[in-house]
N, C-alpha and C positions, 0 to 999 in steps of 0.2 A: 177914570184910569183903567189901562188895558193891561195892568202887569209886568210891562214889557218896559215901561223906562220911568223907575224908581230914581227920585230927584236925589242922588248923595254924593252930587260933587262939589257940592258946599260943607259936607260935614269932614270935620277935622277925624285925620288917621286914627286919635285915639277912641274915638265915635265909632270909628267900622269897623275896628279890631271888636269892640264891645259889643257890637252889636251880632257881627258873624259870630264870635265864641256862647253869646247870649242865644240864637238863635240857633245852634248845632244842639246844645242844650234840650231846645224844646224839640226840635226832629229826633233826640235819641229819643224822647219822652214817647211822642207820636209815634216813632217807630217801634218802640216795646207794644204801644198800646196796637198795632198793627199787627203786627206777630200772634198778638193772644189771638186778636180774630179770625187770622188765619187757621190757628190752632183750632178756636172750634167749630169754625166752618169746615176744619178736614175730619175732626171730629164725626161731627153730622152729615157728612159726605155730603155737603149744601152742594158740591158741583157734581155731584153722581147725575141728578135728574139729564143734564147736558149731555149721556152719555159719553164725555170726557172721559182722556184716561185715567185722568189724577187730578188732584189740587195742583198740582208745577203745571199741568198742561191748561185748566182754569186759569189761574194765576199769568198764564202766557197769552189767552185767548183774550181775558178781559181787561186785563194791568198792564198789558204791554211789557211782561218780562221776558226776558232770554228767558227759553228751556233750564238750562241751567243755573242759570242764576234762581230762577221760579224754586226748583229742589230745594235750592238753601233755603230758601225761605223757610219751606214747609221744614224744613231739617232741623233748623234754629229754631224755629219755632215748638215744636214739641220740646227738644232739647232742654229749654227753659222751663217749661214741666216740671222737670227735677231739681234744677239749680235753683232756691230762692232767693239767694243770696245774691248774685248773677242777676236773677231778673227782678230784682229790690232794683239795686244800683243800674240798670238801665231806664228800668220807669220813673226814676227819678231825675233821669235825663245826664245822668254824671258816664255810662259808659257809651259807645260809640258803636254800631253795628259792626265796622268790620272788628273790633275787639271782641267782642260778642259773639261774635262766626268762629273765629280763631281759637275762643276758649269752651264753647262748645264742641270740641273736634276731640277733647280728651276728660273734660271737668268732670268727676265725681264728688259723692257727697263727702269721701274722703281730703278731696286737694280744691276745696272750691274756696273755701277762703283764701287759702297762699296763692292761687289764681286770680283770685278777683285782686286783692293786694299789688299782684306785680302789674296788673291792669292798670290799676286808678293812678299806681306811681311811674308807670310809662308807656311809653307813644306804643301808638298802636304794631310800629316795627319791630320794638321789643316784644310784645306779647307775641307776632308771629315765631319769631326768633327761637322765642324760648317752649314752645309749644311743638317747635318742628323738633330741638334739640332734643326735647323730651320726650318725644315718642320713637326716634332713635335710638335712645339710649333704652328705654324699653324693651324695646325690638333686639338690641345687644344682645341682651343675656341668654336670648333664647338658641345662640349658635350653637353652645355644645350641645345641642339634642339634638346634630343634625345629621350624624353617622348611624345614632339607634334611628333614626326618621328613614332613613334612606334601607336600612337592610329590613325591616318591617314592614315596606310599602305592598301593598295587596289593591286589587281590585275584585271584589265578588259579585253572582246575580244570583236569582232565581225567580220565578214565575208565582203567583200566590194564586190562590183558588179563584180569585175575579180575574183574571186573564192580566193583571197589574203586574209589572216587572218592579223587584226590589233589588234595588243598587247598593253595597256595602263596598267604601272603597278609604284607602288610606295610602295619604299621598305625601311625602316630604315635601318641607314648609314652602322651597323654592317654586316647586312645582303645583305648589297646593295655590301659591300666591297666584300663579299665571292661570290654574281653571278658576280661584276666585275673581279675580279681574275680566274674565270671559263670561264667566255667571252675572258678574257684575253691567257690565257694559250689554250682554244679552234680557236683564234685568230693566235697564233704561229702557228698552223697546217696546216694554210692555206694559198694562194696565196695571193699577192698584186695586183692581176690583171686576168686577162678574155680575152679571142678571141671572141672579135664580129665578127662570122663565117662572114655573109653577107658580110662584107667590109673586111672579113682576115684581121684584124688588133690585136695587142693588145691594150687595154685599161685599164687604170688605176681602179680599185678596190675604192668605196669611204670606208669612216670607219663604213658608215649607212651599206653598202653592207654587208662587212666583220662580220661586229657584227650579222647580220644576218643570214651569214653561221656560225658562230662560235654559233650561238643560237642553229639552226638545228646538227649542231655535237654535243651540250651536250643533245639535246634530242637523238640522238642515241646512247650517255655513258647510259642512263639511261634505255632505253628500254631495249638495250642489257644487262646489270644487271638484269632488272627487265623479260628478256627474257628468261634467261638461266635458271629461273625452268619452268619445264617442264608443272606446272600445269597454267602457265600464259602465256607460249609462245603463244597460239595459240592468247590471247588478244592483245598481243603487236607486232605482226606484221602486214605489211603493203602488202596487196594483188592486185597483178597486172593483168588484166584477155589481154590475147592479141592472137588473131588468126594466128592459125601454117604458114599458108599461107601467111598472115604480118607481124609476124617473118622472115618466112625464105626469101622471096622474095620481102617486103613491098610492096604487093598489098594491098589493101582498104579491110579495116575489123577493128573487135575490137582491140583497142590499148589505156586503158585507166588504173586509181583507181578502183578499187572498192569503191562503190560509192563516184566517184568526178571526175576530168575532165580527156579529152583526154591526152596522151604523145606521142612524135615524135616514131619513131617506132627504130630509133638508140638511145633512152636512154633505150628503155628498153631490146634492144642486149646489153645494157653495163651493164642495170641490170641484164640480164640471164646470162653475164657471170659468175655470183657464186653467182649462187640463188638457192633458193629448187622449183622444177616445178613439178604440177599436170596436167597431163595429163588428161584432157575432152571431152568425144562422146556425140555430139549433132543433134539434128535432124536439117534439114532445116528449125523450126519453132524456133529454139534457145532452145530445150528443153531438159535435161539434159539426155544421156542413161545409160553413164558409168560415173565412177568417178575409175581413175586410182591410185595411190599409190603413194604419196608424193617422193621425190627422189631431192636430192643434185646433181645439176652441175655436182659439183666436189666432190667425195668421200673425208671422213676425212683423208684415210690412205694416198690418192693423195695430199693432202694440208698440210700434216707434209712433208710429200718428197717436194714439193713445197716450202717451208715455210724454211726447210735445204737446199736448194739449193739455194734458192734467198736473204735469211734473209730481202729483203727491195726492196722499188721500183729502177726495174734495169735502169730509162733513167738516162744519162750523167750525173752526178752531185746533184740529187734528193738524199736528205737525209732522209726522209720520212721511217720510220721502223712503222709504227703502221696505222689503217685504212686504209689494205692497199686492194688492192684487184687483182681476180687470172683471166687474160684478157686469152681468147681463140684467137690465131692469125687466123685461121679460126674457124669461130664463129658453135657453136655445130648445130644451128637451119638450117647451113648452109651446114653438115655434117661433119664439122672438129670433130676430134676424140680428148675428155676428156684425153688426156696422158698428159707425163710431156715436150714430144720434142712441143705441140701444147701450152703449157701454158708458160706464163711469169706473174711474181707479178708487178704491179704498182701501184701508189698514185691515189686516186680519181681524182685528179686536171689532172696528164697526162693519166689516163684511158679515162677519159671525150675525152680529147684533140685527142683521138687517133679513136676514134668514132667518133669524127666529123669532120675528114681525116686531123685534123693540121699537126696529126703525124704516121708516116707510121712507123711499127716495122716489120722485119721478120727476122727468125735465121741465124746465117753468118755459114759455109761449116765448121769450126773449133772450133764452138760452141760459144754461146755468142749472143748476141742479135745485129742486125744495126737498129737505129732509124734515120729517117731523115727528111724534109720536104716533102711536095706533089712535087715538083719539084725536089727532086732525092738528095739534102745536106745533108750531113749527119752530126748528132750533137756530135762533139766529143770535149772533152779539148784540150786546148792549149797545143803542147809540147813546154817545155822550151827547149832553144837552150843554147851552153857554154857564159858561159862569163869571164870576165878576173878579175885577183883579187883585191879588194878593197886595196887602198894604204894609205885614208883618208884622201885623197886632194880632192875628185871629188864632193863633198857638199859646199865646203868652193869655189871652181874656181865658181859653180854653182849659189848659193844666192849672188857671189859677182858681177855677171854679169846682177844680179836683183836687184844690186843696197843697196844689205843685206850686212852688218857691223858686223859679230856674233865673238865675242871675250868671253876668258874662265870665265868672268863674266855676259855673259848676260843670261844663263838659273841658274846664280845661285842663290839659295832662301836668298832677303835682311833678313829674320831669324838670331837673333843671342841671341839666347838662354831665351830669355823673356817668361813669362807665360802666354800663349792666354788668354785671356778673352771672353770666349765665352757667359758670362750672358750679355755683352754689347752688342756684336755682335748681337746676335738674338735679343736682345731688337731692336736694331737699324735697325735689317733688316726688325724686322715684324712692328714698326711704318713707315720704308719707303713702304711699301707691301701694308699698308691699308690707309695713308694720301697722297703720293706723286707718284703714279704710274706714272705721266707722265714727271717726273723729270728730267729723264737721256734722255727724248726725241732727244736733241738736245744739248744736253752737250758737251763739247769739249773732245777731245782725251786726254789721262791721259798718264804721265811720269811716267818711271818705280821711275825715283828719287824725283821726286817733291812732288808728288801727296800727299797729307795730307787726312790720311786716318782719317774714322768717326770710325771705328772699331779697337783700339789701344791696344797696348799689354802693361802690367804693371810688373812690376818691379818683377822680382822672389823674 
């Protein structure tokens, strides 16, 4: 059997109805049991060694998930961490992932039983339902504090003794909403984590850190906007002044801002990979004789050819298509020659990583890039091997040898046709939310049948 054509056009309807509800059953089972792993695979940064950005971007590379969809995962999956309640009743196969996404998005230890409750008692539309009403009505209370919000708003800086700029800024909620949603979406762009070079390790990313590159990438959306006419470019860029000779050979010479501090002399090979450089004749007194002719890296006609040939950063499993940049394998200061066989596009996060020798790239004999470690591994996907065809016994031998019971009622929704009541429901979740957060602390474990819900459906 090859999986592909399951004999059940001889079984009677009440057969496939039992069997689909019997087998959705054991996938939530599988699927909790899936999550945990995810959990402590992200845990263990098990996908750091791939220099990936993340678990979502692993999760993308080897599972074949949307970008997107890969976050939830990891999202939900921690999530469940907290809630045991929540991830009792998924491992037992009675709740259903997208419930489970849904009730994750607000569950505390305070409202996690009257959540899981309206869960087990309906379809998966109502829990959205009442989870969107809910955070709504949350969100409500918070308007009248939006006059003191708005005459209080401040922006402050100042400079600290390591040459670091400290931002203090207070922003009304509206407005606070649209830079967090910019922080946010600037946030997706980037890594979960860093090579502490010194110890070749990776390290965990805190969300202080992240917010802070995700700040400096929307200050480069908007220079760049504000760069592109011609009469303000020269205001908004950032000039790096570095001696030919500590370029090319990093001996001891200028390597710094224009006025502000020194840089290592390999960030700014990563900056010259695709930067505009002026060439300057100076005397041995630093004084200026010539001033040469501004000039791009890399030509515009080279970086459409680039730009059609790569469309996105080329390491292993990096989905990365925007801010991307065009890395010289030998470096121009170095003599490598501006073509298209010397250039490849990468992410700033593997550009970085490739300058500070994490990652060694050179072109393979039949075209194509090998990337690898400093020690000669090369990063490449898993290939899947055969495997044999699913018969839809190997779930049910599986959870029953864990001791799991999953029969063609246990994922099905106790729903039978009643009219939610969701003005009660939210009433009830936002009095438990503001009087009883530590409610459910220590509460006992809930039956899918027993349980006496506070959120009750009435009579159509």
């Amino acid at each position: 059997m090859d999986g592909t054509s399951l004999d059940t056009h001889d079984l009677p309807i009440e057969e496939l109805e039992a069997q689909i509800t019997e087998l959705a059953g054991h996938l939530n089972a599988a699927h909790y049991r899936w999550l945990v792993l995810i959990r402590e695979f992200d845990r263990r940064l098990g996908w750091g060694d791939g220099k990936l950005a993340s678990c979502a971007h692993w999760l993308n590379f080897k599972c074949g998930l949307n970008l997107g969809a890969a976050r939830e995962k990891v999202r939900v999956a921690h999530a469940l961490s907290e809630l045991p309640l929540i991830s009792a009743s998924m491992a037992c196969g009675e709740l259903s992932y997208s419930k489970v996404r849904a009730l994750t998005r607000v569950a505390s230890a305070a409202l996690e039983k009257d959540l899981l409750n309206i869960a087990l008692h309906g379809t998966a539309h109502h829990v959205e339902k009442t989870v969107r009403l809910f955070r709504r009505a949350m969100q409500a209370e918070e308007l009248s504090k939006e006059a003191s919000q708005q005459a209080n708003r401040s922006l402050c800086y100042h400079y600290e003794e390591d040459g670091s700029l400290l931002i203090k800024a207070r922003i009304p909620a509206l407005g606070a909403a649209l830079v967090l949603k910019a922080l946010e979406a600037a946030m997706a762009e980037l890594p979960d984590t860093e090579v502490e070079v010194g110890a070749g390790e990776i390290r965990p990313l805190t969300h202080a850190s992240r917010r802070a590159d995700a700040l400096v990438r929307m200050a480069e959306r908007a220079v760049r906007h504000r760069g592109a006419d011609a009469k303000s470019a020269e205001h908004y860029q950032v000039v790096v002044h570095v001696d030919a000779e500590t370029l090319r050979d990093g001996a001891p010479g200028r390597c710094h801002v224009e006025d502000g501090s020194t840089l290592p002399v390999e960030t700014v090979r990563r900056l010259g990979c695709d930067a505009s450089v002026v060439a300057m004749l100076e005397d041995p007194e630093g004084n200026v004789l010539d001033v040469g002719r501004r000039t791009r890296s890399i030509p515009p006609a080279l970086r459409r050819a680039l730009a059609s040939r790569d469309t996105g950063c080329q390491f292993p499993g990096c989905t990365f298509s925007r801010f991307l940049d065009a890395h010289h394998i030998k470096h121009w200061a170095q003599g490598g020659e501006t073509k298209l066989s010397n250039l490849v596009t990468l992410c700033r996060w593997h550009h970085r990583l490739v300058h500070e020798g994490e990652i060694e790239v050179a072109p393979r004999a039949k075209g194509g890039w090998r990337f690898s470690s400093p020690d000669g591994r090369e990063f490449r996907p898993v290939q899947a091997g055969e495997t044999g065809g699913y018969e839809g016994s190997e779930l049910k031998f599986t959870h029953e040898g864990h001791g799991l019971s999953i029969d063609p009622d246990t994922a099905a929704t106790r729903w039978r046709g009643e009219t939610m009541d969701y003005d009660l429901a939210v009433f009830l979740l936002c009095h438990k939310a503001s009087t009883d957060s530590e409610a459910s602390a220590g509460a006992p474990d809930v039956s899918a049948e027993t349980s006496s819900g506070r959120a009750q459906a009435k009579a159509a």
